[in-house]
N, C-alpha and C positions, 0 to 999 in steps of 0.2 A: 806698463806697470801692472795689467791684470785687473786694474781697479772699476775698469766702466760699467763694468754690472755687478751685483751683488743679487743674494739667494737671503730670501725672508722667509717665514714658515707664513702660513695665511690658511682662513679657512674659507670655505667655498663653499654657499648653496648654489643647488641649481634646480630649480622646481622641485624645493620642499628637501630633498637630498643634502645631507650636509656633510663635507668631506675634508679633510687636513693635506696640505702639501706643500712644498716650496714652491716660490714666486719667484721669479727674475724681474730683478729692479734695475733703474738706470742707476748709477752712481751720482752722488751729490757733493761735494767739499769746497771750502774756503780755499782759494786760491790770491793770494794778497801779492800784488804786483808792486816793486819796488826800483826806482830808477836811482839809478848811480849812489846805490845805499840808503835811499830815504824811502820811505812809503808814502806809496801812489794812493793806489785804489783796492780794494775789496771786491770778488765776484763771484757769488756760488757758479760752480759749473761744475761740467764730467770732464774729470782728471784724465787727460790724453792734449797734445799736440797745445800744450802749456806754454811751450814758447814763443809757438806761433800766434797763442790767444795774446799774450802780451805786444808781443810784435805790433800787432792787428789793432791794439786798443790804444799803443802809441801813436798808429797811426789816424787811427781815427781821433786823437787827442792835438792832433796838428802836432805834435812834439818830433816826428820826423818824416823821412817823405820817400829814404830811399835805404834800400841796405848796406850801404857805405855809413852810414850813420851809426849803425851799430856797431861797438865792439865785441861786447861779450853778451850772453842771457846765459844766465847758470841756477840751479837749484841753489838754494840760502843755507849750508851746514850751520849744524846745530839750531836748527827752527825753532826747538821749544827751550825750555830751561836746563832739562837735564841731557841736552844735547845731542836730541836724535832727529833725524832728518824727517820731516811729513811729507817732504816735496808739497809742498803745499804751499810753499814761497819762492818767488823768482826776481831775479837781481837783475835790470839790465844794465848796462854800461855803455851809453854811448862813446863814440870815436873823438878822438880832440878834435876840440874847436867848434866841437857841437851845442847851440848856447840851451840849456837847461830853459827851463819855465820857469819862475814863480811858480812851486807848487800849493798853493793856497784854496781853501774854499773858496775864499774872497773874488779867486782871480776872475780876470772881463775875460774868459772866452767861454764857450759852452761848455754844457757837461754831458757824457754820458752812462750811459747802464742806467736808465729810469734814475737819474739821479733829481730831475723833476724841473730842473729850469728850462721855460719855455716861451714861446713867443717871437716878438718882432725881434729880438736881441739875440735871440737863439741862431734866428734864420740871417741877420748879418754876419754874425759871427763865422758860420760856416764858410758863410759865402767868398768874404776876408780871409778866412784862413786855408782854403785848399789850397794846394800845389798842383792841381789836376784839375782844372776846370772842365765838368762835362762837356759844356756849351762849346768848347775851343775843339772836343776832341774831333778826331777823322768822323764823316759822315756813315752810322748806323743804321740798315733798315733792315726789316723783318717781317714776313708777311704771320697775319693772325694763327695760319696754318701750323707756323713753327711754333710759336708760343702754345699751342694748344697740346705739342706732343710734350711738353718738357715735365708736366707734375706725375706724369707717369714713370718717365725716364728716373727721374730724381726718388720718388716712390721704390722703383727697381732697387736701386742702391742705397737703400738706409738699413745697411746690415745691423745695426745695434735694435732698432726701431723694431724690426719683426721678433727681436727675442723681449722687449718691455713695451711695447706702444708709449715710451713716455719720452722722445727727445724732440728738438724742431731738428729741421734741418736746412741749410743752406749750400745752393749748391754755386758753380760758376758753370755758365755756357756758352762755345762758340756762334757766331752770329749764324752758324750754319747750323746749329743746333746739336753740338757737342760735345758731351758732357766735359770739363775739364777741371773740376775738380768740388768735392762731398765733404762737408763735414757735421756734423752733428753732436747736441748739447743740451743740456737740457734749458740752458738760455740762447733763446734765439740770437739776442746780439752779440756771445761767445761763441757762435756757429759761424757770425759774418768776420768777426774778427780772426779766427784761424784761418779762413779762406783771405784776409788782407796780408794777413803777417805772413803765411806759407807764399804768398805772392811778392811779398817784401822781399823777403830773405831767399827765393829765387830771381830776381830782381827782373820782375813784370809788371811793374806799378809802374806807370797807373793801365788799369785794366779798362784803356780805352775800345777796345773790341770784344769785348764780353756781357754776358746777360745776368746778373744776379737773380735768382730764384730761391724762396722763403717758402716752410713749408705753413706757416701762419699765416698772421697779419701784420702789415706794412706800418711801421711806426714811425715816427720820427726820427729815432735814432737809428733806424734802421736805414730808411734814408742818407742819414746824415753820413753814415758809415759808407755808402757807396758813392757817395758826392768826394770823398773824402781821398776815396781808394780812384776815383776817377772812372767809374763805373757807370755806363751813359744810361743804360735800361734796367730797373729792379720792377722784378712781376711777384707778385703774392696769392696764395691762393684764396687768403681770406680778404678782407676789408684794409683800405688805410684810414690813419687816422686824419683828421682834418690839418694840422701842421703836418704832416710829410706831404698831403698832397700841399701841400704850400710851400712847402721846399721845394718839391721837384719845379712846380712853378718859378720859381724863383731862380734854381739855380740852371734850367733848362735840361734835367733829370726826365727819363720818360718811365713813368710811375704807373703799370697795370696792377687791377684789382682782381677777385672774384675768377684768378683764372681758373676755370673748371670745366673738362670736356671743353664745347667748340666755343664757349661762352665767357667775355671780361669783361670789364670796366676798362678803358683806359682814363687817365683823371689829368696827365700833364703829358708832353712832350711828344706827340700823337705824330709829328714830323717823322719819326722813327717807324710808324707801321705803316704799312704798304696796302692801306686799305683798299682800294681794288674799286670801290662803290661811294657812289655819294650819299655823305651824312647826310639822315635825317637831325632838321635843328630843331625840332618838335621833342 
């Protein structure tokens, strides 16, 4: 749709120099997700791979597990009043016989997009509702070597990123350390959802032989999204937070930090790295 970047005018010092020109910006909009005609949820994001974001955020909503599930996902005609289309809203339509949610504030299962519920009730709830249990999936290993080349790789391929510096990015890797698939947003957790939903709707859920890589920090819901997607390792280059690493505990998730050059954190599921050397427990 031509939408993902936008041109701003900006002014520019540069030691004392002051000069005028256009900027490239990431794109920003309201994307309102709508299941079987009702409204879901609200997300700012960069308007691209829409469907797959919805896709991705049902799934990480437990509301379906596979892409038989789905019937339709289509743009909402006449989105505003006077009946012009924003693409800015998206309709999906599950398949008969697919049971709906209670879709409620109210309802008992987690939320996501930082929607703020947290805790012991968060971390059952996930646990309860995958369809993909990590812990069950085929046995994943990876030695530190491999993780160390991937924020580079993932770096390579954030084509939007070199013309704004302003999106996250998430990428999928084979356990052999190849790339398989980029998406980028300027919300992290709309970067992990198009990377679930484009895996939906080619029907390779759950992504029990792949590595999730974040070009931030490891959240909760970020977590929760690849427990969700069946996704046994997510590495970040920044920090997690205290509940994700308590999910991955929990749900047997192997959860790196701080990957940068030859240097991490691992925080849960260390079964998964082929450490080579004995910890020190000092």
């Amino acid at each position: 749709m031509g939408r993902v970047t936008e041109r701003r005018r900006t002014i520019r010092i540069r030691d004392g120099a002051v000069t005028t020109r256009p900027d490239t910006l990431v794109a920003e909009e309201p994307l309102e997700i709508r299941l079987n005609g009702k409204p879901l949820a609200i997300t700012m994001r960069t308007p691209g791979d829409d469907f797959a974001l919805a896709a991705g955020f049902l799934v990480s909503e437990g509301v379906i597990g596979e892409g038989s599930e789905v019937r339709s996902i289509v743009y909402c005609a006449g989105a505003t009043a006077d009946g012009v289309n924003t693409y800015n809203v998206v309709d999906v339509q599950l398949a008969a016989g697919v049971v709906v949610p209670d879709i409620t504030l109210e309802r008992n299962v987690y939320t996501t997009s930082s929607c703020g519920l947290c805790g012991k009730a968060s971390l059952d709830a996930v646990r309860t509702t995958t369809r993909h249990p990590v812990a069950d999936s085929p046995q994943v290993r990876v030695t530190p070597a491999l993780l160390s080349a991937l924020p580079d790789r993932l770096r390579e391929a954030q084509r939007v990123f070199d013309r704004t510096g302003g999106l996250h990015a998430a990428a999928l890797f084979s356990v052999e350390g190849e790339l398989l698939d980029i998406r980028e947003d300027v919300g992290r957790h709309n970067a992990v959802d198009k990377l679930v939903g484009r895996a939906l709707t080619d029907d390779r859920l759950p992504l029990s032989q792949a590595i999730l890589l974040v070009s931030g920090r490891a959240s909760f819901e970020l977590a929760q999204k690849a427990v969700m997607a069946g996704i046994p390792m997510l590495a970040a280059v920044s920090a997690p937070s205290s509940l994700a690493v308590d999910l991955a505990a929990e749900s047997g998730l192997t959860l790196v930090g701080f990957l940068r050059g030859t240097s991490m954190n691992v925080y849960a599921g260390d079964h998964r790295i082929a450490l080579g050397a004995t910890v020190d427990q000092g």
